[in-house]
N, C-alpha and C positions, 0 to 999 in steps of 0.2 A: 446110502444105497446107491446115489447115485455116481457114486466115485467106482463103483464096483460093474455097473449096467450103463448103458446110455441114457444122456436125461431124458430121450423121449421116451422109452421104457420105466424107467423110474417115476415121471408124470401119469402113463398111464394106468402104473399099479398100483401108485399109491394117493395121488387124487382122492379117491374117492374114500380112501383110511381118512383121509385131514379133515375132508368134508364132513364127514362121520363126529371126528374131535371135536373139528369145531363150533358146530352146531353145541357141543356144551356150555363152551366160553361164552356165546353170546356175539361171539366175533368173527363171526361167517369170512366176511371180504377181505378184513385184515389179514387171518390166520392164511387162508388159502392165496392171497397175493404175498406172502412174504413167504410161505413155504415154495411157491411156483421159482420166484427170486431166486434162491437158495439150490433149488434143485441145479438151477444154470450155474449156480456158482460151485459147486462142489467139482475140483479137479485133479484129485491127488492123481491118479493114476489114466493110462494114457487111455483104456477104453470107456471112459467115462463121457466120452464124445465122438461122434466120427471123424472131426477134423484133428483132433488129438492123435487120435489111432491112425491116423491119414499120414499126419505130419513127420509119426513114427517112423514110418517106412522109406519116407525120403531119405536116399541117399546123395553125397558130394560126388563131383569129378571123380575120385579115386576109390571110390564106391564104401567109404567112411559112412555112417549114419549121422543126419544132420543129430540129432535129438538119439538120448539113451532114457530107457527107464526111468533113471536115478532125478534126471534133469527134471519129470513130470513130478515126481514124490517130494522133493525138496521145495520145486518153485510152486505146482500144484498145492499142496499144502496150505503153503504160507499163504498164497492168495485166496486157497477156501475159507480159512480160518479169518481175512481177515471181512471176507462175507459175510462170514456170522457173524463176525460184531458190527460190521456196519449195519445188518439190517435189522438186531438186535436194539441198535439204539437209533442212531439216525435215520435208518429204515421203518423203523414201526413210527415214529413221528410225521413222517413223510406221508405214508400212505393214511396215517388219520386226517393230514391236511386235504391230501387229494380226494382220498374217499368223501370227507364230511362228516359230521357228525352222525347220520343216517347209514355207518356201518353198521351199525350193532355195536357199539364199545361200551356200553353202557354196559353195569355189571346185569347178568342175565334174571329175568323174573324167577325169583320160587317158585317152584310148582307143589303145589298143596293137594294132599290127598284128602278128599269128603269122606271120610268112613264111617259118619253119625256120631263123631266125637268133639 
């Protein structure tokens, strides 16, 4: 989504979906600091940021555009994608170190229904 809106719109819509997720997993802190991460890192296309969309419009001396589309979609890309794997793997290691044990990583408690059975 956020290759498509700005990350600060993208954060504010979608926050509180994660939040919502991840209260499932058990993994509060984790989930929601590495989905935050990832929000910053998604850059395929140029309005996906203001300084992206900013840097669009500069033009050279001869009134050439520094940057085209194509330039965001090819390099944006490659470097969203390799977001995701970094915080996929070396990223979620990471923030279990920094967070601590007292993220929630533990798998989440059962919840048991009493229905007199």
């Amino acid at each position: 989504m956020t290759t498509f809106v700005s990350h600060t719109v993208a954060a504010l819509i979608l926050t509180p979906i994660i939040v919502d997720i991840a209260r499932n997993t058990g993994q509060v802190q984790v989930v929601v600091m590495l989905s935050t991460l990832m929000m910053s890192g998604a850059m395929s296309l140029p309005m996906s940021s203001f300084p992206n969309a900013n840097s669009l419009l500069v033009d050279d001396d001869f009134g050439r555009p520094f940057l085209h589309p194509m330039d965001f979609i090819k390099h944006g890309t490659a470097i969203s994608v390799a977001c995701f794997v970094t915080l996929c793997s070396v990223g979620y290691a990471l923030t279990y170190l920094i967070l601590g044990h007292d993220a929630g990583l533990d798998a989440p408690t059962p919840v048991h229904s009493h229905h007199g059975f």
